[in-house]
N, C-alpha and C positions, 0 to 999 in steps of 0.2 A: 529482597529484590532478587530476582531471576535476571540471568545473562545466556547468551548464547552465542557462539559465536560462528561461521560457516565462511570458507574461502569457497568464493566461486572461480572457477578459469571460463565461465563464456556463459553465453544467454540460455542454455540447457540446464546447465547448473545451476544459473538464477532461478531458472523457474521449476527446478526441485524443490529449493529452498522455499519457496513461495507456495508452493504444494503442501510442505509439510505445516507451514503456518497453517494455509487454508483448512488443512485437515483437522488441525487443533481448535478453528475458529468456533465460536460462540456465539451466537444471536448477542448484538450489543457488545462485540470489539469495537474497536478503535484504533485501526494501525496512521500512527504518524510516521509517515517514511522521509527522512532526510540522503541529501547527498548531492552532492554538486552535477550539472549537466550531462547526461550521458554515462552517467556510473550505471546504468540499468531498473532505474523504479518503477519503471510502465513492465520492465520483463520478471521483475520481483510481483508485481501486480499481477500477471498473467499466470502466472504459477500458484499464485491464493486464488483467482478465479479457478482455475483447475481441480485444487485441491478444494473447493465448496462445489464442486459437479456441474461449474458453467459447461455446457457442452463445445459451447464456439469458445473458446478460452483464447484461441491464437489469434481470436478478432480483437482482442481485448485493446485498446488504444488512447494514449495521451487525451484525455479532454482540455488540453491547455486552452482552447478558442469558445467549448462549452463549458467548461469549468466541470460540469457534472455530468457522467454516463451510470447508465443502470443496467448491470445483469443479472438474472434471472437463475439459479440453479436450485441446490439442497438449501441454501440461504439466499436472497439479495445480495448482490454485491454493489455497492454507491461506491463507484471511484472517483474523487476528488483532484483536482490540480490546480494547484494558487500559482504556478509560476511567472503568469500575466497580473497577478494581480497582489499589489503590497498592500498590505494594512484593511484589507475586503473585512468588512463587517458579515461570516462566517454565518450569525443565527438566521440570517436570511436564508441560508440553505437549508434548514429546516433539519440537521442531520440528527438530533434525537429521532425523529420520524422513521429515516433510515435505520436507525441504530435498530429501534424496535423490531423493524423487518431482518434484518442480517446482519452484517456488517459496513462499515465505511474504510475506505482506504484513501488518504490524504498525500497525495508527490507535493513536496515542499512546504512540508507543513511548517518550517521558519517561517514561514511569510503571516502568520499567524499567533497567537499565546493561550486560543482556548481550548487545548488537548488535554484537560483535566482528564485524570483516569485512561489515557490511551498508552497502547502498548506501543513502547518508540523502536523504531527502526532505521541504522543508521548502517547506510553502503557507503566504502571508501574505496576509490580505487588504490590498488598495490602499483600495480603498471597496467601495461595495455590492454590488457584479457584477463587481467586478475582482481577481485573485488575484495573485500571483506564486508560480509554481512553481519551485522550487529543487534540482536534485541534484547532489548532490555524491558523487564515485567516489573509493575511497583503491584 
């Protein structure tokens, strides 16, 4: 198992850090990203859009109310958000489909248990402007 660990101080940091995942991504990742409200997982998202060559990267935004948004770059990027939704029956979203295309990215993937095989991402905040960003690779 693979660990990684990265302190962010603010939302430019995050989305370095989300850069450099992106850059490492793979047709068929899997990022489950946890972390309580406002620790920054749509700006850790926008930093993987970046690093797979979404060009609008800074449009990148919460689909809490669509559940699912799609962008378009060197891979797909299917960003995911359960945070309106406990216990959502997931295959409905069809994300192998996704997967095949690029990658998927999941905010709150707690709300969930079918992240076989995804790479976990887990932001905590320090204090107010300080994050720890955590992945961990099986």
């Amino acid at each position: 198992m693979e660990r990684i660990e990265y302190i962010s101080k603010g939302p430019s940091e995050t989305w370095d850090v989300g850069e450099r995942i992106g850059k490492e991504a793979r047709r068929g990742d899997l990022y489950a990203i946890y972390g309580e409200l406002g620790t920054g997982k749509t700006q850790l998202v926008k930093g993987i859009a970046r690093g797979i060559g979404i060009k609008d990267w800074l449009y990148v935004t919460s689909p809490s109310f669509t559940i699912m948004n799609i962008y378009e770059g060197d891979l797909t990027l299917c960003h995911i958000d359960l945070y309106r939704i406990e216990g959502y029956d997931v295959e409905g979203l069809n994300i192998e489909e996704y997967l095949e295309e690029g990658v998927v990215a999941v905010e709150w993937a707690e709300r969930n248990t079918w992240w076989n095989g995804a790479i976990k991402v887990y932001i905590d905040a320090i204090s107010e402007g300080e994050r720890r960003i955590t992945i961990t690779r099986t």
